[in-house]
C-alpha positions, -999 to 999 in steps of 0.1 A, spaced: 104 -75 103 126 -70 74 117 -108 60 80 -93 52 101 -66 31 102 -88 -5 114 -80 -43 86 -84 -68 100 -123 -78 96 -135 -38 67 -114 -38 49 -135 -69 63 -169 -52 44 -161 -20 14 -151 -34 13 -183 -57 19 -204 -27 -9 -185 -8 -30 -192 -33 -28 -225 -34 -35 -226 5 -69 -210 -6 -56 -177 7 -74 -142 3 -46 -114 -11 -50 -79 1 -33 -52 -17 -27 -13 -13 -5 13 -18 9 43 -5 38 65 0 35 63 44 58 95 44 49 98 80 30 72 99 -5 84 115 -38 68 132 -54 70 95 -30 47 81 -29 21 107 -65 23 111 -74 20 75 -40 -10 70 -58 -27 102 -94 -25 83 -80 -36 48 -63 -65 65 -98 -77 79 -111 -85 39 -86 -113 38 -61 -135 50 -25 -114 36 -21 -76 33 7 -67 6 14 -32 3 31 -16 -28 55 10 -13 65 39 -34 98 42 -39 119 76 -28 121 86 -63 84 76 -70 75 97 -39 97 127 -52 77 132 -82 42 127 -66 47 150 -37 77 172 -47 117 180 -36 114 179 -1 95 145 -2 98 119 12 111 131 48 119 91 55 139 73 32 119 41 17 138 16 38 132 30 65 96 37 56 95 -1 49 104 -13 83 81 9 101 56 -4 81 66 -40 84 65 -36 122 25 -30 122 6 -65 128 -16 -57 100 5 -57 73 22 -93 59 46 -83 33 57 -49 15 71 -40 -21 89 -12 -33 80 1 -63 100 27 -86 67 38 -113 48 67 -100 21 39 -101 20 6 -86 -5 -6 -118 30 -32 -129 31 -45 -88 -7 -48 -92 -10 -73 -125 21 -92 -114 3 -102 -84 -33 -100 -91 -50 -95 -59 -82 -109 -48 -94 -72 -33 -75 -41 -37 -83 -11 -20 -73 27 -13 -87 49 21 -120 65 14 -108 97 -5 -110 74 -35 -134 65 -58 -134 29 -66 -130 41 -104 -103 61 -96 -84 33 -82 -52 21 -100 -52 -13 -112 -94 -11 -101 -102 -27 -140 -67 -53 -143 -84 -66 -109 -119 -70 -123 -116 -83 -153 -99 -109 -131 -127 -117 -107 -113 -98 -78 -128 -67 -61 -120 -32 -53 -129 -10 -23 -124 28 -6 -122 20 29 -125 43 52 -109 74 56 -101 93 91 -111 134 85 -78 153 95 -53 123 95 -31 128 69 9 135 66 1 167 48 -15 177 82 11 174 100 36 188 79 14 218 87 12 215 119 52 216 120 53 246 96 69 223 68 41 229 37 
């Protein structure tokens, strides 16, 4: 499992090598603070548009600042090799920016996509990726599947 986890340099190598197989790079993002049936259903259905799912994993600090002090509740590495164990997803990349836009033009993905809640417009790295010739989706998105749920649920937000 770890050997899916990659820096951004074996991450570009991988990608240009897949490319020159004729292979089809997925991308998305996401903190996966706590793993739920949304995120492997929607990782399972973003895998389906092509031949390599690459996630860009935000980092601890990254996740800090988007969803406040007591986030994340797992630490990235281990966020990483939960991740990494999931059939669906080939290889994952921390990232530190509160955006993975750098990840996104370093690799230039043939499709990148976010769950349903976004707008296609409102996707990060949505116009690097189509001025390029790739395309960009909202998949689907499971009603009532989402960490922030939980954390309800356990009295936590």
């Amino acid at each position: 499992m770890e050997n899916k986890i990659l820096s951004l340099p074996e991450l570009q190598q991988v990608v240009t090598n897949a490319r020159k197989a004729g292979k089809k790079i997925v991308f998305s993002n996401g903190c996966f603070d706590i793993l739920h049936a949304g995120h492997v259903r929607y990782l399972a259905e973003a895998r389906a548009l092509g031949d390599y799912l690459v996630l860009g994993l935000n980092s601890d600090s990254s996740v800090k600042r988007l969803k406040g002090e007591g986030r994340p509740l797992n630490s990235q590495e281990d966020r990483a090799l939960v991740l990494a164990a999931l059939e669906s997803v080939s290889y994952i990349c921390i990232f530190h920016e509160d955006t993975p836009l750098k990840l996104i033009t370093a690799i230039l993905p043939d499709i990148l996509v976010k769950g349903g809640d976004w707008a296609p417009e409102q996707i990060v790295g949505a116009r690097e990726v189509l001025a390029n010739g790739g395309e960009v989706k909202s998949l689907g998105f499971t009603e009532g599947k989402s960490s922030t749920n939980i954390l309800r649920k356990m009295g936590h937000e």
